[in-house]
N, C-alpha and C positions, 0 to 999 in steps of 0.2 A: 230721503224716506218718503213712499207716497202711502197714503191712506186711499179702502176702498170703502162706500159703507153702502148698508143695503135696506131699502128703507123701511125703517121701525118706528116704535113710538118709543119717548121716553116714561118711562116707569121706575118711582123712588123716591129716596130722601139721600140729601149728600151735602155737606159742610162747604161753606164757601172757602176757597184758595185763601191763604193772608194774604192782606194787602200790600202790591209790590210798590206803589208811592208809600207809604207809613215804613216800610222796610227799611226803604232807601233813608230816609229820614233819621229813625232811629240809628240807624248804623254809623251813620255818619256823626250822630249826637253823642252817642253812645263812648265812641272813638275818643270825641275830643274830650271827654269825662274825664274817661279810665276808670277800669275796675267796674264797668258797667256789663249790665245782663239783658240782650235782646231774646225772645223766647217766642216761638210760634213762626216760623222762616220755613217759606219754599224759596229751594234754592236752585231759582228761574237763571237764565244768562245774563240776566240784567242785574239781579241782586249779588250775584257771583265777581262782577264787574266788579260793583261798586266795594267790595269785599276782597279784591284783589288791590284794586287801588287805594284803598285805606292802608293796608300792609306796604305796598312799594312806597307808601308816606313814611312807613315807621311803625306803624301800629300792630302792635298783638290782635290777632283771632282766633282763640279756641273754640273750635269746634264741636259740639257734641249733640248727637241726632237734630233736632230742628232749633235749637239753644244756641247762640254763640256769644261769648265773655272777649268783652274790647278792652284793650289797654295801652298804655305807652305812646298816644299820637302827641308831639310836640312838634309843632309847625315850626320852631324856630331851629329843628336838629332831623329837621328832612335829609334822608340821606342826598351824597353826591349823585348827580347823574339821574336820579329818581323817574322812570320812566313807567305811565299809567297808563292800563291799558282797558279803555272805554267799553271794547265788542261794540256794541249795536248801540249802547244804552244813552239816551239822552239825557236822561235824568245824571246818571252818572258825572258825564262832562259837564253838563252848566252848574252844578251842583258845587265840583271841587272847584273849576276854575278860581274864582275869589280866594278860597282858602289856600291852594297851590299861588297865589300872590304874597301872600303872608311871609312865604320861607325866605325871600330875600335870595334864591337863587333858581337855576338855571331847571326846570320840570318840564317835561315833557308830556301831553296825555294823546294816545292815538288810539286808534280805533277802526270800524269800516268806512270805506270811502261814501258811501251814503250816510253814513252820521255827521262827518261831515260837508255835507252839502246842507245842512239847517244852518239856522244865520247864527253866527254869533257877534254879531253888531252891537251890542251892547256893552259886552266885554271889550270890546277890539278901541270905541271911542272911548274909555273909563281909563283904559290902557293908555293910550293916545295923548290925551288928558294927564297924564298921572307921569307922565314920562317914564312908564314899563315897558321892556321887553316885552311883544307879544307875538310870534310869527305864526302863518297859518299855512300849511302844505294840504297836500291833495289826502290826508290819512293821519294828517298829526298838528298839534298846537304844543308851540312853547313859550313859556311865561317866564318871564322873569325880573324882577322887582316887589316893592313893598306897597301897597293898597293905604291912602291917605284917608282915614275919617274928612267926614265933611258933607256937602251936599250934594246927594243922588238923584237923578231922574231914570226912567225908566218907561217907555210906553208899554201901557197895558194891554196892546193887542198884538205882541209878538210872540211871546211865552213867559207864563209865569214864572217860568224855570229859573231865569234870571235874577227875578226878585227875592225867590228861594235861594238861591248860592250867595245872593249878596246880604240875607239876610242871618247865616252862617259866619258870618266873615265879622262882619261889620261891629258886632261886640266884642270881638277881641282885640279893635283898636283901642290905642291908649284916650281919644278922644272920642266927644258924641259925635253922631252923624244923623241926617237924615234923608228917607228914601221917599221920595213921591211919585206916584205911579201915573200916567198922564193918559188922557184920552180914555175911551172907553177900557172898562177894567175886566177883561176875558178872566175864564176860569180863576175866578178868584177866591173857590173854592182851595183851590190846589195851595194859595195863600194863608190860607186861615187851618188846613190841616200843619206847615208848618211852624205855624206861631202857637200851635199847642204842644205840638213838639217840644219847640225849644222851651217852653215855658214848664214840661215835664221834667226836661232838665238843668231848669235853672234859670234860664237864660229871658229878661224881662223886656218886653218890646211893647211901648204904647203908640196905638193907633186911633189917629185923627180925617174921618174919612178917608180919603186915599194918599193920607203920608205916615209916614211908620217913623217913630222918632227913635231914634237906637242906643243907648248909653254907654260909652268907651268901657274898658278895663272889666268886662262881667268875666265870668268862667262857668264853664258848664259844669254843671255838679252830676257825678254818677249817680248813675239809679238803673230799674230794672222796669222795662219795658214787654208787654206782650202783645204780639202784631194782629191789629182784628183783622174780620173776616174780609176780599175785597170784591168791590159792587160792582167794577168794571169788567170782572173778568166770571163774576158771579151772573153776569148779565147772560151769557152764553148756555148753558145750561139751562136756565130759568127760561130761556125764551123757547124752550120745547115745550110748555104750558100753550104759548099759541100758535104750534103747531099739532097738535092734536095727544100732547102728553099730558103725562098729571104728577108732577116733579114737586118735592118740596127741599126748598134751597134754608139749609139753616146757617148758623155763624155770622150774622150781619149785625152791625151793631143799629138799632134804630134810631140811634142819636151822633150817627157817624154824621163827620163834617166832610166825606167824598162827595162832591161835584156828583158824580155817577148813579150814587142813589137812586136819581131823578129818573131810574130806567127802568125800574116799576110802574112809575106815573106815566110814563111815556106806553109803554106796555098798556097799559087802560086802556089812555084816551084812543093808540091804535085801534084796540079791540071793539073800541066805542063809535069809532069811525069817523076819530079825527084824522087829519091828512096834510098837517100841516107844522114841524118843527124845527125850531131853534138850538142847533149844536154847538154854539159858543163857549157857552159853560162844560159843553161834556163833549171834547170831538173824540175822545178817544170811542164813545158808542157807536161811531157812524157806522161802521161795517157791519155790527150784530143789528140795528136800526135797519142799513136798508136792507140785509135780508129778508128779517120778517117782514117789511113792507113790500118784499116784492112776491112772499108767501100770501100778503092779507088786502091784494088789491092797489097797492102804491102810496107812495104820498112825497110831499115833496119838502129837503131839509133845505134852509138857511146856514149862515152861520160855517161853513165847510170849508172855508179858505189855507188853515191851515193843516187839512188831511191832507196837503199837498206836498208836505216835509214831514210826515211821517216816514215809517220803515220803507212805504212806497208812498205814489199817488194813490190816495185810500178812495179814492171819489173813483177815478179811472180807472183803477186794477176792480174795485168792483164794478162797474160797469162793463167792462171788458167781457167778465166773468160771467156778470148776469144774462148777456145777451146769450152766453151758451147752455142756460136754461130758459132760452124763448124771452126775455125779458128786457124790455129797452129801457136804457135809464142816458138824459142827459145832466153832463157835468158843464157847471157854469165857473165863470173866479170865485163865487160864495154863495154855492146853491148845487144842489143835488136833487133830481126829479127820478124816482122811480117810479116807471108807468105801471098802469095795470096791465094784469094779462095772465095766462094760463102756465103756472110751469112745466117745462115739459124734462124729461131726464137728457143731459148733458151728455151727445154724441161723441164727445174728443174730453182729453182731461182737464180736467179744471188746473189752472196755477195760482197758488200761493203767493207770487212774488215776493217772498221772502218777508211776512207779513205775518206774524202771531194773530192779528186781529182778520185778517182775510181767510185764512184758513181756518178757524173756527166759524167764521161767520157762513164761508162755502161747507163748511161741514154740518153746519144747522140743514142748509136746504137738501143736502144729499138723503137726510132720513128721509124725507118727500118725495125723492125722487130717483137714489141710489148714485153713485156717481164716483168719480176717483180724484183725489187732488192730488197733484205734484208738487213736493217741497214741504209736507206736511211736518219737518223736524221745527218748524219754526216756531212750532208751539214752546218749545223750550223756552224761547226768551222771558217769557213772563207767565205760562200755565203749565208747568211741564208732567203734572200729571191729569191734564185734560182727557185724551182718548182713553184712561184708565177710570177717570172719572164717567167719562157718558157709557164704557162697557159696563161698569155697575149699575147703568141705569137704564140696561137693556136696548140699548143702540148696539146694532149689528153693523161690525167694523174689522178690519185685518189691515196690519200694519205692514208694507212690505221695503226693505232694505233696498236701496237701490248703489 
């Protein structure tokens, strides 16, 4: 599907997306309950994922409009054969890996061959370690074996993702364990959304600077869960304010523990004519980030190493991009400069690269300048009513079928 758009202002008010990290979470909490109630769900490619592969575990999902009732997951009565199928989603895979150890037999989870090309290093020595089955092919991981309580290490600057799936896992052993996170502690935001998580439902985890002390033998207790609004992808929208819109973003919670948040304050200080920031805590903003910066004069991000193992190279597929709106940006191993300079409307089509966050972030500067992106379905993975969202807020756009 490509998108064309033509350039407008935004004008409105519109409810932020729920948030597709807090989805993933619940759902997965929710599961190993039973008899529990998630409520407020867009069902993005990434949440469907994880919603598919909760059922090939065994678990009930009933469905009803944005509401779904979990039940019946028991790791220890995984079906045979049990094959998970990830799509795209990263959260997804590092997510279940740990608890797909649990079953004590043979799982499978696959997915697209860019999903796996992100490390799972962590999982593979824990494996290793543990004397698990763990093999890795070019589009599939299988596990198999039983996950020992005991002591965990983890470096903090690879993905938080890891310490979430281990943090899932690790109180349903029969002994305590503990998880220490080493080295500098990235997005650890994305940490602390799910230790309220599980502490929603049930599940009691004490934290001593950066070691997480775990308690064997806990159980998740059902309950009923309602997904706020999310900041990451609420960010896209909200950033037609500085480009010459007047958009009010509602459903945010202002006491939310998203990392992302931060992308208001970062919104300012641009506006203020700072020109200079740290995306370690939030890399998933970099794309909506250097847009508007290469709308508002430039500046240059830190911190960008791992846009590299994203859905694409998030630093180079934009760069790529911007220069076909007149705009040079160099990528470094952990640094992004977007220069200044004059936008000019994009001669040839813009590409997607198969990037939910690219193609919204190229769809910001098309108001400015009009423009056509290739690959636009991408938004499905995690906004899928985006383009229906900016047409109620008067962005002039046509969706064409390819």
């Amino acid at each position: 599907m490509n998108v064309t758009v033509t350039p407008s202002r935004g004008v409105g008010t519109m409810v932020a997306p729920p948030s597709k990290s807090m989805a993933h979470r619940a759902l997965i909490c929710g599961a190993l309950a039973g008899n529990s109630t998630v409520r407020r769900l867009a069902y993005s490619k990434d949440v469907e994922a994880t919603l598919g592969c909760l059922r090939a575990l065994g678990a009930s999902a009933a469905i009803q409009s944005d509401t779904v009732t979990l039940s019946g997951l028991d790791l220890h009565a995984v079906p045979d054969g049990a094959s998970l199928f990830c799509n795209e989603s990263g959260s997804t895979l590092r997510f279940l890996i740990p608890l797909c150890m649990l079953a004590g037999k043979p799982v499978t989870l696959t997915g697209s061959e860019r999903l796996f090309e992100r490390p799972l290093t962590v999982y593979e020595t824990i494996a290793k370690e543990q004397g698990i089955h763990f093999t890795r092919e070019r589009d599939r991981v299988t596990v198999c074996g039983t996950l020992h309580s005991g002591e965990y290490t983890v470096p903090g600057d690879i993905s938080s993702q890891f310490i979430t799936g281990l943090l899932f896992a690790l109180p349903l052993l029969s002994g305590d364990s503990t998880l220490t996170v080493t080295g500098r502690f990235e997005s650890e935001s994305y940490v602390n959304m799910t230790l309220a998580m599980l502490d929603a439902f049930g599940i009691h985890i004490t934290r001593r600077d950066n070691t997480f002390t775990i308690a064997g033998g806990q159980c998740y207790r059902a309950g009923e869960y309602t997904v706020e609004g999310d900041c990451s992808n609420a960010a896209f929208p909200d950033a037609l304010n500085l480009l010459g819109g007047q958009v009010t973003v509602e459903g945010l919670d202002p006491h939310t523990l998203q990392g992302d948040r931060v992308y208001r304050d970062m919104y300012k200080a641009l506006a203020a004519g700072q020109r200079q920031f740290d995306l370690s805590d939030c890399p998933d903003l970099g794309p909506v980030l250097f847009a508007v910066a290469a709308a508002m004069g430039g500046a240059t991000f830190t911190g960008t190493a791992r846009l590299r193992i994203k859905e694409s190279d998030r630093g180079t597929a934009m760069a790529q991009e911007l220069l076909k709106f007149g705009i040079r940006t160099e990528v470094t191993d952990n640094t992004v400069t977007v220069h200044g300079g004059t936008l000019t409307p994009p001669t040839e089509p813009l590409c997607g690269h198969n990037d939910h966050r690219i193609v919204m972030a190229l769809t910001l500067l098309c108001t400015l300048t009009g423009g056509t992106i290739v690959g636009a379905q991408a938004v499905a993975k995690s906004y899928p009513d985006f383009f229906d969202q900016l047409k109620s807020l008067q962005i002039g756009l046509e969706l064409h079928e390819t």
